[in-house]
VMD Tcl script that builds the backbone (N, CA, C; Angstrom):
set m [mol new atoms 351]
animate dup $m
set s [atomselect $m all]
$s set {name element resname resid chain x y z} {
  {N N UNK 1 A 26.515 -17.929 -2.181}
  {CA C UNK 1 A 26.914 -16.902 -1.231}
  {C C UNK 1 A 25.886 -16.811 -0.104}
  {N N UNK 2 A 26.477 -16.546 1.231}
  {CA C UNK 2 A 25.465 -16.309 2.211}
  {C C UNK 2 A 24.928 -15.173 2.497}
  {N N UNK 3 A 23.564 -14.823 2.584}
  {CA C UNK 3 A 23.486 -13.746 2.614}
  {C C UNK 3 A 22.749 -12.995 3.714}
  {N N UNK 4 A 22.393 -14.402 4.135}
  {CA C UNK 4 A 21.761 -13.538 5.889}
  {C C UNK 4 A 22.653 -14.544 7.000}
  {N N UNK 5 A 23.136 -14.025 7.560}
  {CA C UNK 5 A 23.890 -14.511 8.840}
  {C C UNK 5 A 23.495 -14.013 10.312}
  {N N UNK 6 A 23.267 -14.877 10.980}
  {CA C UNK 6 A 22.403 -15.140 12.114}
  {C C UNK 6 A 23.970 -15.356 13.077}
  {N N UNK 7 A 23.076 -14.947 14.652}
  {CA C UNK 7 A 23.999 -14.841 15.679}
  {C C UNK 7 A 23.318 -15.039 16.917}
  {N N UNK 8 A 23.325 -15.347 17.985}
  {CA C UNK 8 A 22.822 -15.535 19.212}
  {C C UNK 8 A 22.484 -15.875 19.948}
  {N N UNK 9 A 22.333 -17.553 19.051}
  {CA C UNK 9 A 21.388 -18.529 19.948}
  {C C UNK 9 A 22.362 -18.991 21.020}
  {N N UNK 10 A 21.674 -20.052 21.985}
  {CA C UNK 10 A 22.351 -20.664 22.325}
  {C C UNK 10 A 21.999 -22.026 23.638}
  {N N UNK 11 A 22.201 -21.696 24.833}
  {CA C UNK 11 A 21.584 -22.384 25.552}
  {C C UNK 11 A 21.272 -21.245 27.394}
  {N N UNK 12 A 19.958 -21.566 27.512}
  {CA C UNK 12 A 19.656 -20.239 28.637}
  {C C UNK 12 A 18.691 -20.919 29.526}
  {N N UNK 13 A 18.827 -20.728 30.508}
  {CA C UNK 13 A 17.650 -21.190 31.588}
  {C C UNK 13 A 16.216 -21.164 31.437}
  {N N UNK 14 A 15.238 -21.302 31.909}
  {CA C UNK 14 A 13.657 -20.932 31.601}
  {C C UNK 14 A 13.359 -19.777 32.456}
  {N N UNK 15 A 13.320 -19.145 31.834}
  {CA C UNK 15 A 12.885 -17.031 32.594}
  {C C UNK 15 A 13.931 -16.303 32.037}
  {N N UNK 16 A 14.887 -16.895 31.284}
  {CA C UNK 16 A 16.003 -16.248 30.874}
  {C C UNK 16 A 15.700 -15.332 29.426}
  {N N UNK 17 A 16.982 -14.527 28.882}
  {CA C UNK 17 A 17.070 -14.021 27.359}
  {C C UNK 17 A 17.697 -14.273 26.763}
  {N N UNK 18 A 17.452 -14.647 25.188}
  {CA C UNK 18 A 18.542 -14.218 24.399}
  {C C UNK 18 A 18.261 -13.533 23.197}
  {N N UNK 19 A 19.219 -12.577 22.512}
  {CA C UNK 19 A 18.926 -11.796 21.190}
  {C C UNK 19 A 19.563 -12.455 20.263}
  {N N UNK 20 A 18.840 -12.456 19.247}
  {CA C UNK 20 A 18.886 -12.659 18.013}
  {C C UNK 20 A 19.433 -11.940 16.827}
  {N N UNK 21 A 19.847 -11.835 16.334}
  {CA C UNK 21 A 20.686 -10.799 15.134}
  {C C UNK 21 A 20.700 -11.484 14.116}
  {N N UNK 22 A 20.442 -10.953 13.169}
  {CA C UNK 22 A 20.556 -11.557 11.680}
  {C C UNK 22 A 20.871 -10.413 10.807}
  {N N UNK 23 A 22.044 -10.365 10.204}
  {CA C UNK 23 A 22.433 -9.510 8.795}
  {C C UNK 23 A 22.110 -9.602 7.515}
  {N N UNK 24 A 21.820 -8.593 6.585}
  {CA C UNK 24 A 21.581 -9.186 5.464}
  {C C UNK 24 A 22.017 -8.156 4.401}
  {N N UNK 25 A 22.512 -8.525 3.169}
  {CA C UNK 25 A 22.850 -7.313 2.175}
  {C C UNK 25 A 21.742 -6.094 2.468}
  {N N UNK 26 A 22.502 -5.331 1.768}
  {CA C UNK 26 A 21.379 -3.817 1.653}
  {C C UNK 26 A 20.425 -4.438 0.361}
  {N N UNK 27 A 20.815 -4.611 -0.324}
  {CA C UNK 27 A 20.216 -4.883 -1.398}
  {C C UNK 27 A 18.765 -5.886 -1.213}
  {N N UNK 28 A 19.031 -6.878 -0.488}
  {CA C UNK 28 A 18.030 -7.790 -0.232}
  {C C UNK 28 A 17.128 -6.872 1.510}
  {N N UNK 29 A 17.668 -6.673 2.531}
  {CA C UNK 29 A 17.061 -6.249 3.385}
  {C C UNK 29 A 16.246 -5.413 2.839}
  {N N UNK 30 A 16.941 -4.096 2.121}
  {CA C UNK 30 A 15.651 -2.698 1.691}
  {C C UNK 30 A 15.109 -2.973 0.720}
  {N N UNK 31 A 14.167 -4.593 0.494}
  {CA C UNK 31 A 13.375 -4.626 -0.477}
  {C C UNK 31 A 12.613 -5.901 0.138}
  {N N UNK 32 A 12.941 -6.005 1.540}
  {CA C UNK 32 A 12.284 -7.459 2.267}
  {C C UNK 32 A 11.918 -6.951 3.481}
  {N N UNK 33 A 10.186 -7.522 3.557}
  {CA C UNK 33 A 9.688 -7.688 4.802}
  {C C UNK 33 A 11.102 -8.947 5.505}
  {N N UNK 34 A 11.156 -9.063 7.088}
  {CA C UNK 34 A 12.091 -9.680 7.475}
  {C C UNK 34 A 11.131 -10.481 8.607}
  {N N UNK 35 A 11.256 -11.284 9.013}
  {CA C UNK 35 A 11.037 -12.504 10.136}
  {C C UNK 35 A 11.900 -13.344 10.486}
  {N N UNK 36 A 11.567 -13.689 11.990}
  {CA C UNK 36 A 11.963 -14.926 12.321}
  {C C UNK 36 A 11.001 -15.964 12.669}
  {N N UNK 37 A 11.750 -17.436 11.971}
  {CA C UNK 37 A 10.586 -18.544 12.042}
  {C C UNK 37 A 11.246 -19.556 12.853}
  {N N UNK 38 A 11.029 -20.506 13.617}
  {CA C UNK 38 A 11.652 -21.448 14.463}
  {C C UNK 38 A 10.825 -22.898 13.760}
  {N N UNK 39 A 11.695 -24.217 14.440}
  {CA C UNK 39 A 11.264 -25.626 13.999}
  {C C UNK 39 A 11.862 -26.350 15.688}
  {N N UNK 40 A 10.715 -26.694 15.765}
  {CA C UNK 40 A 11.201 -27.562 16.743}
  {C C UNK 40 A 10.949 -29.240 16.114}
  {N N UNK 41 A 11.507 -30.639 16.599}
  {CA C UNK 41 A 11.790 -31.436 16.078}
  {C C UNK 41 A 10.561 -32.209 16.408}
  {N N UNK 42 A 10.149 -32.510 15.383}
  {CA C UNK 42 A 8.797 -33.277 14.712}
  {C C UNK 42 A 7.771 -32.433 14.641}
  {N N UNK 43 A 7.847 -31.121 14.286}
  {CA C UNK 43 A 7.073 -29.963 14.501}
  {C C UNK 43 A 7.440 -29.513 13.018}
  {N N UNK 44 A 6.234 -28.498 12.205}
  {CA C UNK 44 A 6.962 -27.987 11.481}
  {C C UNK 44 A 6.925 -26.625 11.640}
  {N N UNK 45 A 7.827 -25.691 10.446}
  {CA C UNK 45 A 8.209 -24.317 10.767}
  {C C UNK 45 A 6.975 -23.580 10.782}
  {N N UNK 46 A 7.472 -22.514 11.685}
  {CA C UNK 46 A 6.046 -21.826 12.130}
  {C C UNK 46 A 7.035 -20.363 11.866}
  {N N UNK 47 A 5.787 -19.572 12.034}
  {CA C UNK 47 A 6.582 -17.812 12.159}
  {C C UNK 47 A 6.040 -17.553 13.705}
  {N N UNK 48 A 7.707 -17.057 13.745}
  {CA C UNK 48 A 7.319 -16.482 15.068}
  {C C UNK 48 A 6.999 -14.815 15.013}
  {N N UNK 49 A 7.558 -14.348 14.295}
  {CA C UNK 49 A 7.867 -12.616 14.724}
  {C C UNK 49 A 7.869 -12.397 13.239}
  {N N UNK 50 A 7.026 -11.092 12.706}
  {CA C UNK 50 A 7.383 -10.154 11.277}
  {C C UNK 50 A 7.306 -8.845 11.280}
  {N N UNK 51 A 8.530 -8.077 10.416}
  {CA C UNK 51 A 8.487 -6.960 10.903}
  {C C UNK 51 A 8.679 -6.336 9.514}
  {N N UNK 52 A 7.571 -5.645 8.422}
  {CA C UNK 52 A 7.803 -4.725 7.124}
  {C C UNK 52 A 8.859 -3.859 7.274}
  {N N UNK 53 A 8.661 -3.343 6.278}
  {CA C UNK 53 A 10.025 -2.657 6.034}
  {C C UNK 53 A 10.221 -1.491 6.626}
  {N N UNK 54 A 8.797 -0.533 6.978}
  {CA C UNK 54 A 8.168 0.627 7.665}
  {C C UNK 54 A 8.530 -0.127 9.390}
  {N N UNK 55 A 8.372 -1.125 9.659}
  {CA C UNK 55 A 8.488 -1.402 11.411}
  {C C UNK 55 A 6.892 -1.776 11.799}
  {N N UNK 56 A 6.164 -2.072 11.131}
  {CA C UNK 56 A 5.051 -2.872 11.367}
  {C C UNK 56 A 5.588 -4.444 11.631}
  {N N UNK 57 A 4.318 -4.851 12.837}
  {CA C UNK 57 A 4.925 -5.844 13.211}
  {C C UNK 57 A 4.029 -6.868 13.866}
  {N N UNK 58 A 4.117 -8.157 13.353}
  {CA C UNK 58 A 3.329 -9.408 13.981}
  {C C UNK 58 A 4.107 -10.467 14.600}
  {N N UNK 59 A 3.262 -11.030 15.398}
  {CA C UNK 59 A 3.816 -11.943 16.914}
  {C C UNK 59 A 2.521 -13.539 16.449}
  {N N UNK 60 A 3.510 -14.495 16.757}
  {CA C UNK 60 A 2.395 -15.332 16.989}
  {C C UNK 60 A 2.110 -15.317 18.804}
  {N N UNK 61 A 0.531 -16.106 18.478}
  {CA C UNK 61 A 0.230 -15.917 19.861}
  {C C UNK 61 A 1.271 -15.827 20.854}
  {N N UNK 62 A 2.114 -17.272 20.439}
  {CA C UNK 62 A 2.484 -18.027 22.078}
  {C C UNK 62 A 3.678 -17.136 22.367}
  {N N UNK 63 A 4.392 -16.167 21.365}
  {CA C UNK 63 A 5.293 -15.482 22.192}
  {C C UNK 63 A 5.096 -13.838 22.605}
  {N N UNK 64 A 3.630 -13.438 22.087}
  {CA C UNK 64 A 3.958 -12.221 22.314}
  {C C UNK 64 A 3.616 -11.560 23.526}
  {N N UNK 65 A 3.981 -10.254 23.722}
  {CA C UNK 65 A 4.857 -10.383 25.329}
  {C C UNK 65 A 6.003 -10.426 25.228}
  {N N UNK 66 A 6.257 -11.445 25.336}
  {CA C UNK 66 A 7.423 -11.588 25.681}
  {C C UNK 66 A 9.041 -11.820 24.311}
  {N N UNK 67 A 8.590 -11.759 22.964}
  {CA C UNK 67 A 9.535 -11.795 22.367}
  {C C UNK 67 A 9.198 -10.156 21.584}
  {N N UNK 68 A 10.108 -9.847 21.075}
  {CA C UNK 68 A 10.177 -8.098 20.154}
  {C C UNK 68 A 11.154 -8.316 19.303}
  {N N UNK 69 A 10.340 -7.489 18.089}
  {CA C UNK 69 A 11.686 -8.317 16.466}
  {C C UNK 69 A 11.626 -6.207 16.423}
  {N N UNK 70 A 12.919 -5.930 16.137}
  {CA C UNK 70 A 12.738 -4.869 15.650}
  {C C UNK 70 A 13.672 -5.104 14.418}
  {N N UNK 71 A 14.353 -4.181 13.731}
  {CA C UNK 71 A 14.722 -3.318 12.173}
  {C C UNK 71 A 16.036 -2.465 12.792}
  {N N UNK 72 A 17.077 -2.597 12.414}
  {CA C UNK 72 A 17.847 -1.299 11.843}
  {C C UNK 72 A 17.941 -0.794 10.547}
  {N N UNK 73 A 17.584 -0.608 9.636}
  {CA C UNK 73 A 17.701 -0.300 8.419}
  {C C UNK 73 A 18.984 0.336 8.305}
  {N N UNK 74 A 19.952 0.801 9.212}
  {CA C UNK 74 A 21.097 1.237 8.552}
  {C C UNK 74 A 21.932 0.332 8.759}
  {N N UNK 75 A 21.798 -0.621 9.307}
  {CA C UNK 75 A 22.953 -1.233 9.402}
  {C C UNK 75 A 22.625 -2.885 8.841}
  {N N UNK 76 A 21.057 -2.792 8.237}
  {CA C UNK 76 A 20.486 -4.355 7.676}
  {C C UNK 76 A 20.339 -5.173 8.146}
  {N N UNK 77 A 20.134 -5.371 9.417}
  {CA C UNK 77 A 20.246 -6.134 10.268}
  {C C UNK 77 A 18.640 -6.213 11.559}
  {N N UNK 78 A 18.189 -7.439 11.236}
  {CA C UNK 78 A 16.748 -7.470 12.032}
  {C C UNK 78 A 17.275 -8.506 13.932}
  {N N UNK 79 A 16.474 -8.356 14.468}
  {CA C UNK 79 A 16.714 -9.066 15.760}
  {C C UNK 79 A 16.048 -9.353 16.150}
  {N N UNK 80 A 15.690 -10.171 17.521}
  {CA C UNK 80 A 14.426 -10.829 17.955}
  {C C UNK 80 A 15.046 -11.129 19.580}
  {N N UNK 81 A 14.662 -10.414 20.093}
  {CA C UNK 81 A 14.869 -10.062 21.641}
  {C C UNK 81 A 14.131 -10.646 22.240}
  {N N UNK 82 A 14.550 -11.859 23.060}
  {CA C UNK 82 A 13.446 -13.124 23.758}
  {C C UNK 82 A 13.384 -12.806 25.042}
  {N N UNK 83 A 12.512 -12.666 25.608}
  {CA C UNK 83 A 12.570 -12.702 27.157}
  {C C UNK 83 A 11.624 -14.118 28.032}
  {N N UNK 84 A 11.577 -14.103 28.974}
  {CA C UNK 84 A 11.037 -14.964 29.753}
  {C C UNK 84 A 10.720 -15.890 28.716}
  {N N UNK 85 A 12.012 -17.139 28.741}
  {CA C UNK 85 A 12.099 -17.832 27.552}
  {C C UNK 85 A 11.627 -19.181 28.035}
  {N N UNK 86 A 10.656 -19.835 27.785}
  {CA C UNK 86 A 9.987 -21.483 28.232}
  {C C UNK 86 A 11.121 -22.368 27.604}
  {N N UNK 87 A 10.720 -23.869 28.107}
  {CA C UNK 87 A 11.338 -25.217 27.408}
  {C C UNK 87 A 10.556 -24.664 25.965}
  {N N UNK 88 A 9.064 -24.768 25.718}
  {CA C UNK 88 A 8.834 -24.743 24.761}
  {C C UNK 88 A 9.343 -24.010 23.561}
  {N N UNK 89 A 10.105 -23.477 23.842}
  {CA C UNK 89 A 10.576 -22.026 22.671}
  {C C UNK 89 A 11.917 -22.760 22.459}
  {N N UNK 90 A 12.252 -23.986 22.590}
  {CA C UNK 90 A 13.341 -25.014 22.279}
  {C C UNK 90 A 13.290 -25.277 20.673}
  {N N UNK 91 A 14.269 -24.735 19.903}
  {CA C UNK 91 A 13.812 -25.008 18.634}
  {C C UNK 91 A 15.204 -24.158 17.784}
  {N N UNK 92 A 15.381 -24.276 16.652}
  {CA C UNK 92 A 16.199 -23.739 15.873}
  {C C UNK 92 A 15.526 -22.372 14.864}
  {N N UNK 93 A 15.731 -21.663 14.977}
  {CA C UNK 93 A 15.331 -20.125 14.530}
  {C C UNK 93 A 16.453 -20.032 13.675}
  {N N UNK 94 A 15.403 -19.420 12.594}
  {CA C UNK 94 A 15.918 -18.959 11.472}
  {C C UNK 94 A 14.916 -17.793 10.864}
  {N N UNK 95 A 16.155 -16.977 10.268}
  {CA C UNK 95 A 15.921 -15.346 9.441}
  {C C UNK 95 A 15.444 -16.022 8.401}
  {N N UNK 96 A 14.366 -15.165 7.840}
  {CA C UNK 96 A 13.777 -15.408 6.707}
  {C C UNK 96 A 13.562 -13.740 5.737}
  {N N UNK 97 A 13.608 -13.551 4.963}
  {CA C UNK 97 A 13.712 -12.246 4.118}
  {C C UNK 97 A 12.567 -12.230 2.848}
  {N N UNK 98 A 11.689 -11.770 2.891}
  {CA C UNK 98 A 10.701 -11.886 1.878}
  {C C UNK 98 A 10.317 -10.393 0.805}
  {N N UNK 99 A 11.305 -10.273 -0.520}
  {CA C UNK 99 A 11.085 -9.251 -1.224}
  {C C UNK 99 A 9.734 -9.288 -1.602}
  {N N UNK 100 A 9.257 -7.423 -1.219}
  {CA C UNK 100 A 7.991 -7.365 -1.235}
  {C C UNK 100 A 7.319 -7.161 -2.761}
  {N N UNK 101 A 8.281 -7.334 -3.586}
  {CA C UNK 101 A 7.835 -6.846 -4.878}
  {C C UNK 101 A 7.722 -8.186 -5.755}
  {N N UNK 102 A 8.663 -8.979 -5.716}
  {CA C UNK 102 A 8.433 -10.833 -6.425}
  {C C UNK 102 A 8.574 -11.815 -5.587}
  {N N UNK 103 A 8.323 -11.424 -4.162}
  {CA C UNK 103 A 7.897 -12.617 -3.449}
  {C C UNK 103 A 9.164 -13.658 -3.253}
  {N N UNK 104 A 10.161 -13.261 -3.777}
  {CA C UNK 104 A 11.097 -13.819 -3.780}
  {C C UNK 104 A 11.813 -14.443 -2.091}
  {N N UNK 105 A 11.902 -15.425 -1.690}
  {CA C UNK 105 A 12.715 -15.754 -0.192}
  {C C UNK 105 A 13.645 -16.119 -0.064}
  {N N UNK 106 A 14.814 -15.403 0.890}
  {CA C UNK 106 A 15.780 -15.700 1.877}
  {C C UNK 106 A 16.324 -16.468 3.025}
  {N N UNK 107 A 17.003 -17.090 3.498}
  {CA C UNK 107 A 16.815 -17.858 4.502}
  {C C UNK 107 A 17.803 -17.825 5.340}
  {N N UNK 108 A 18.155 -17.959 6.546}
  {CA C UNK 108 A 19.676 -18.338 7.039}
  {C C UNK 108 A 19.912 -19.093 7.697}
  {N N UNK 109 A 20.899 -19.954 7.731}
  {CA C UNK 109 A 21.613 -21.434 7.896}
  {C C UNK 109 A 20.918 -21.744 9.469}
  {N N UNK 110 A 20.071 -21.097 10.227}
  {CA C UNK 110 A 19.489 -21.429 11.002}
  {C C UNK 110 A 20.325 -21.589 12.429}
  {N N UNK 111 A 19.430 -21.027 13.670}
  {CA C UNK 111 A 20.543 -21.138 14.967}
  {C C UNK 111 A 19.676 -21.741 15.722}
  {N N UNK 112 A 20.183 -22.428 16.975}
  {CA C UNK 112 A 19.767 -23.769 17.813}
  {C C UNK 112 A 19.510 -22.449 18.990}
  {N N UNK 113 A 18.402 -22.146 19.597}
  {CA C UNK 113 A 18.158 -21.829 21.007}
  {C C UNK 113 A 17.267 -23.102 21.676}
  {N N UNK 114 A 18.331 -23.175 23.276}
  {CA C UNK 114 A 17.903 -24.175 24.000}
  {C C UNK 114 A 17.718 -23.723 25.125}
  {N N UNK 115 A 16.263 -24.184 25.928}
  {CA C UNK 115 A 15.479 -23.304 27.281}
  {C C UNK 115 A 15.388 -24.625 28.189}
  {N N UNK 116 A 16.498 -24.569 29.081}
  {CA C UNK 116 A 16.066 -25.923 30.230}
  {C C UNK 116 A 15.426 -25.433 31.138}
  {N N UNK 117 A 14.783 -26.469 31.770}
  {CA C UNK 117 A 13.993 -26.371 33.191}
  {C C UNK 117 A 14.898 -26.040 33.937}
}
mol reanalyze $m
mol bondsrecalc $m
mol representation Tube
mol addrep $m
């Protein structure tokens, strides 16, 4: 069964946005820190954005500024709001769900954002 489903990517200019959405059961969201991690090709996965369950929240260097992951908790659903988006941020993003109690991880089928010159 799938249990986090992702939405948003796609293809956007360089200075451009796009949001990110990812759903996930109640069950698994209100017991998981949530992130998004990207892969670009011959690269491996990195974290971009993490956000606890309270709305604490970490950025890797190269996007912060300019990307913001927030939380709905009522509706289970985390996002990742890109702005002034480079070639470099060319890569496939994916939700990741990490229960804070057995460490247990989530993943979702992963979405393609593409930033041309």
């Amino acid at each position: 069964q799938v249990q986090l489903v992702e939405s948003g990517g796609g293809l956007v200019q360089a200075g451009g946005s796009l949001r990110l959405s990812c759903a996930a059961s109640r069950s698994i969201f209100s017991n998981s820190a949530m992130a998004w991690y990207r892969q670009a090709p011959g690269k491996q996965r990195e974290l971009v954005a993490a956000i606890s369950r309270g709305g604490r929240t970490n950025y890797a260097d190269s996007v912060k500024g300019r990307f913001t992951i927030s939380r709905d908790n009522a509706k289970n659903t985390v996002h990742l709001q890109m702005n002034n988006l480079k070639p470099e941020d060319t890569a496939v993003y994916y939700c990741n769900a990490e229960n804070i109690w057995n460490k247990s991880e989530y993943w979702g089928q992963g979405t393609q954002v593409t930033v041309s010159s």
